[in-house]
Backbone as JSON Lines, residues from 0, in Angstrom:
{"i":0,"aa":"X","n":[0.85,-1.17,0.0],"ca":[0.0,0.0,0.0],"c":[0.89,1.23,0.0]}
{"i":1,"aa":"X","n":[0.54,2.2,-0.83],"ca":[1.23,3.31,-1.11],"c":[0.5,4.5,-0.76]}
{"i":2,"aa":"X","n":[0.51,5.42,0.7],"ca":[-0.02,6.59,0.95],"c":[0.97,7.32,0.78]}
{"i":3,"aa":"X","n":[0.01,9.14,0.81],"ca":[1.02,10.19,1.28],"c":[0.41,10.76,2.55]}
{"i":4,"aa":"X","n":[1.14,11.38,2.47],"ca":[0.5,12.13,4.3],"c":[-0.45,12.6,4.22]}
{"i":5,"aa":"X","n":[-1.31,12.19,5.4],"ca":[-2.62,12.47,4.81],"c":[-4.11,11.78,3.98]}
{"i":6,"aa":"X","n":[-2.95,10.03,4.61],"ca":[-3.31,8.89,3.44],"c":[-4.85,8.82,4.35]}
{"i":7,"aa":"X","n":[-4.85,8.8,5.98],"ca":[-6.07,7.96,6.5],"c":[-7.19,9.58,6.29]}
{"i":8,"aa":"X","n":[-7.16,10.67,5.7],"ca":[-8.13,11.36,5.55],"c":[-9.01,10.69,4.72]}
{"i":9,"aa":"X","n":[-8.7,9.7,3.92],"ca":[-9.35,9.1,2.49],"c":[-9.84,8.1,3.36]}
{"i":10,"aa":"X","n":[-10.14,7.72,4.28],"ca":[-11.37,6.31,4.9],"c":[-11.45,6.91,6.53]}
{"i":11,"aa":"X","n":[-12.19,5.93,6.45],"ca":[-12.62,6.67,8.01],"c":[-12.72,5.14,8.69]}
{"i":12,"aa":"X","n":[-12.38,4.77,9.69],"ca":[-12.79,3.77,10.37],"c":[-12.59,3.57,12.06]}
{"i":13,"aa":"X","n":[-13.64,3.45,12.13],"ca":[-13.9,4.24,14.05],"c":[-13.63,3.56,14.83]}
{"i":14,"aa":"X","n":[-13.28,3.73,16.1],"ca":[-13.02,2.86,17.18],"c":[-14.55,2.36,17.26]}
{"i":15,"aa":"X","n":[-14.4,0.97,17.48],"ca":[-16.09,0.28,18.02],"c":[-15.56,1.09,20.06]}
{"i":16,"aa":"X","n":[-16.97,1.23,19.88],"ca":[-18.18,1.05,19.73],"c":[-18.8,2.27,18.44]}
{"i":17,"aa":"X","n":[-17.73,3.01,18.09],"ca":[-18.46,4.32,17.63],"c":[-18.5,3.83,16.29]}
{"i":18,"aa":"X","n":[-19.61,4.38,15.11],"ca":[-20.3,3.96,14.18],"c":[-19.94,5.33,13.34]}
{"i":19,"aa":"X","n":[-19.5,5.3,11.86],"ca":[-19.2,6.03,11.02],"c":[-20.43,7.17,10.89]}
{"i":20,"aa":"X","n":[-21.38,6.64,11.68],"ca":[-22.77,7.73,11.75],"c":[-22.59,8.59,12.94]}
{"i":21,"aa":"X","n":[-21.99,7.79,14.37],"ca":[-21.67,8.93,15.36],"c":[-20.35,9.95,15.0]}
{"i":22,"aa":"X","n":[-19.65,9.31,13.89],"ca":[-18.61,10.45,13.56],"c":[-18.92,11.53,12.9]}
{"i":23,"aa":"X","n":[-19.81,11.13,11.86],"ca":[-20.08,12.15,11.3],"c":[-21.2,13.52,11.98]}
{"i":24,"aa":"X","n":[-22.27,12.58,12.77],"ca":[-22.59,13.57,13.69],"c":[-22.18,14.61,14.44]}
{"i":25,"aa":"X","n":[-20.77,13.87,15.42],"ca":[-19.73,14.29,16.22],"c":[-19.63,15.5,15.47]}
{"i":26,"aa":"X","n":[-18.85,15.19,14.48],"ca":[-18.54,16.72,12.96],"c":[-18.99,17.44,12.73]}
{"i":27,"aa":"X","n":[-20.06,17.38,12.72],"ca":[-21.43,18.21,12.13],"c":[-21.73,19.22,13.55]}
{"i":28,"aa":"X","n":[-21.89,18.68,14.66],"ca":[-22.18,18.8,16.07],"c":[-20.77,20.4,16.22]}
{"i":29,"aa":"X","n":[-19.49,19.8,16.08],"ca":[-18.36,20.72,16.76],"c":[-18.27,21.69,15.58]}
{"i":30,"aa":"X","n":[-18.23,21.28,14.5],"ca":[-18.32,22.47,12.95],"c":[-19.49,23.86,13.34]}
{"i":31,"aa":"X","n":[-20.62,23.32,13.7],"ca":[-21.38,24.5,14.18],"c":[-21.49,25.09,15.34]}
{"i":32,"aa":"X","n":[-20.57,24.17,16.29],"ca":[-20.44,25.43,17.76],"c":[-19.0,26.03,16.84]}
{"i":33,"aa":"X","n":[-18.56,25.91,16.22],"ca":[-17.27,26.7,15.75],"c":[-15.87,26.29,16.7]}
{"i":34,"aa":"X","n":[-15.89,24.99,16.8],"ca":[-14.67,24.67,17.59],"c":[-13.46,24.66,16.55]}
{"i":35,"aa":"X","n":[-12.55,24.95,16.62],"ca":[-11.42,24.89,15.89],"c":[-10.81,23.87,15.15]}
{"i":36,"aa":"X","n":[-9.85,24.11,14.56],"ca":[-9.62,22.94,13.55],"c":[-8.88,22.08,14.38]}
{"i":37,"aa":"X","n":[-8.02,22.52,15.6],"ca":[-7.13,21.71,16.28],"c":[-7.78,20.7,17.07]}
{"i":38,"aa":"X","n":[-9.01,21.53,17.22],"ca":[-10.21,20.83,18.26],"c":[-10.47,19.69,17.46]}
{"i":39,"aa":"X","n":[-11.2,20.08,16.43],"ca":[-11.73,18.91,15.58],"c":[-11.3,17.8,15.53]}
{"i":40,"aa":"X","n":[-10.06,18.2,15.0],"ca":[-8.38,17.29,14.56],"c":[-8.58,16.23,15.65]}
{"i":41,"aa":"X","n":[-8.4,16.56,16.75],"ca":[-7.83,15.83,18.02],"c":[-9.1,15.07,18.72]}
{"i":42,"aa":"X","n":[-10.46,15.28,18.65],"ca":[-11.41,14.35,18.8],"c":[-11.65,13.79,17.78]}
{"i":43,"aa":"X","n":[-11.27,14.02,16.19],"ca":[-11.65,12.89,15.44],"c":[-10.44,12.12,15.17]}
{"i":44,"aa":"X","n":[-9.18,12.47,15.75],"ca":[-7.99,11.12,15.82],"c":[-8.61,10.64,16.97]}
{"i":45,"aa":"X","n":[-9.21,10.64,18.19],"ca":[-9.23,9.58,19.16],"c":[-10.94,9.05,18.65]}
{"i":46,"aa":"X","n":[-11.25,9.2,18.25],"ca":[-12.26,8.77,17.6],"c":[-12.56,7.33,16.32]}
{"i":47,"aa":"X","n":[-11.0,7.3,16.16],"ca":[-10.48,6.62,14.6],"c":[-9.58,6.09,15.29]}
{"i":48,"aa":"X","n":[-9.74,4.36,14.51],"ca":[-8.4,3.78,14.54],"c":[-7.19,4.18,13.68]}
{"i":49,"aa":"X","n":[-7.6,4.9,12.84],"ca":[-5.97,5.05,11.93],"c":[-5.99,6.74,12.02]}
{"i":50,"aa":"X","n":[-6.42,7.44,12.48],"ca":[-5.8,9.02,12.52],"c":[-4.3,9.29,13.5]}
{"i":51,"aa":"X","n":[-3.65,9.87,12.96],"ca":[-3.09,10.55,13.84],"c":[-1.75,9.15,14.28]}
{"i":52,"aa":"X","n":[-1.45,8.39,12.93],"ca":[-0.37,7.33,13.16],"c":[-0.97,6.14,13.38]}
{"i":53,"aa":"X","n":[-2.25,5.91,13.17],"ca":[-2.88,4.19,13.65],"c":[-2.93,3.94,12.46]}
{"i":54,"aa":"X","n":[-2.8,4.27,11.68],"ca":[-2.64,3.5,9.68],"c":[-1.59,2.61,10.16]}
{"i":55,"aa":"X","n":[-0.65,2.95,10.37],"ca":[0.72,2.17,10.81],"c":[-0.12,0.96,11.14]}
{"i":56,"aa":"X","n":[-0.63,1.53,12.81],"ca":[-0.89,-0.26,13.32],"c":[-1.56,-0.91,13.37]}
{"i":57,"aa":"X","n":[-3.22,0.02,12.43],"ca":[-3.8,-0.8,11.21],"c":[-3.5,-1.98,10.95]}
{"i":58,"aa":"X","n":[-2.24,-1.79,9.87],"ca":[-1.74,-2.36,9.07],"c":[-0.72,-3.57,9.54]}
{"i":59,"aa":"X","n":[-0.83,-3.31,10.42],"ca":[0.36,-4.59,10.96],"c":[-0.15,-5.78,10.84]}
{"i":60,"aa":"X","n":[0.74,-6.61,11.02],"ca":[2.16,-6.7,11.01],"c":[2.58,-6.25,9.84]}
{"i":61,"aa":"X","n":[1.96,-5.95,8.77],"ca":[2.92,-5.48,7.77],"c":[3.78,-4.41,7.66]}
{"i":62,"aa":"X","n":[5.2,-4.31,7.17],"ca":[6.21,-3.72,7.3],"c":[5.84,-2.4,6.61]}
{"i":63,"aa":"X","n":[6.01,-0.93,7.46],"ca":[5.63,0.08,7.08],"c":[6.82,0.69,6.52]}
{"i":64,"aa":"X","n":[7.23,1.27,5.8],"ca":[8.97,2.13,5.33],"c":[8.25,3.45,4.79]}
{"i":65,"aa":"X","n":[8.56,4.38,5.75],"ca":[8.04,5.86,5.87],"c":[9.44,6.13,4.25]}
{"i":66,"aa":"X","n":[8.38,6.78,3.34],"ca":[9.39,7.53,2.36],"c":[8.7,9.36,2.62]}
{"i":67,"aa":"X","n":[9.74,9.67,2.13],"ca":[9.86,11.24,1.94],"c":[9.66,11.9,0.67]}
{"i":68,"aa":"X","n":[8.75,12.38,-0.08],"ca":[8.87,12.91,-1.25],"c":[8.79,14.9,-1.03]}
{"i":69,"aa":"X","n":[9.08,15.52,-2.14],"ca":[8.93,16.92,-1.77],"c":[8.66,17.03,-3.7]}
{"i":70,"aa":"X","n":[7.37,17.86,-3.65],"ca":[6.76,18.71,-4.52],"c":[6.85,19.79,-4.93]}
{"i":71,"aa":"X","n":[7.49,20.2,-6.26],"ca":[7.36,22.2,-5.98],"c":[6.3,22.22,-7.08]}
{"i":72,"aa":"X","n":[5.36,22.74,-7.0],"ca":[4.26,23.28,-7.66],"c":[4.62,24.31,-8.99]}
């Protein structure tokens, strides 16, 4: 499997007990009190098994090899 940073924004998959319907609620819920993006960020990584570095252990045992690419536009 080949991500870039930024790979687990593309699926979503929640810690059980929570249901891809309480996440999106959750979202919907903090987006309109106007909580911040850091806010957001940080209840929807503990919210998710792969945000915030759990793609890694997702994926295990399979062997992860972090590459580096750089883009100039």
């Amino acid at each position: 499997m080949f991500t870039l940073g930024g790979g687990s924004a593309l699926a979503a998959i929640p810690k059980p007990p929570v249901t891809l319907d309480d996440k999106i609620e959750v979202t919907k819920l903090m987006k309109y009190h106007g909580v911040s993006t850091l806010e957001l960020n940080t209840v929807r990584k503990n919210l998710s098994l792969i945000k915030g570095g759990g793609l890694a252990n997702f994926v295990a045992p399979a062997q992860v090899k972090p590459t580096w690419y750089s883009c100039k536009w």
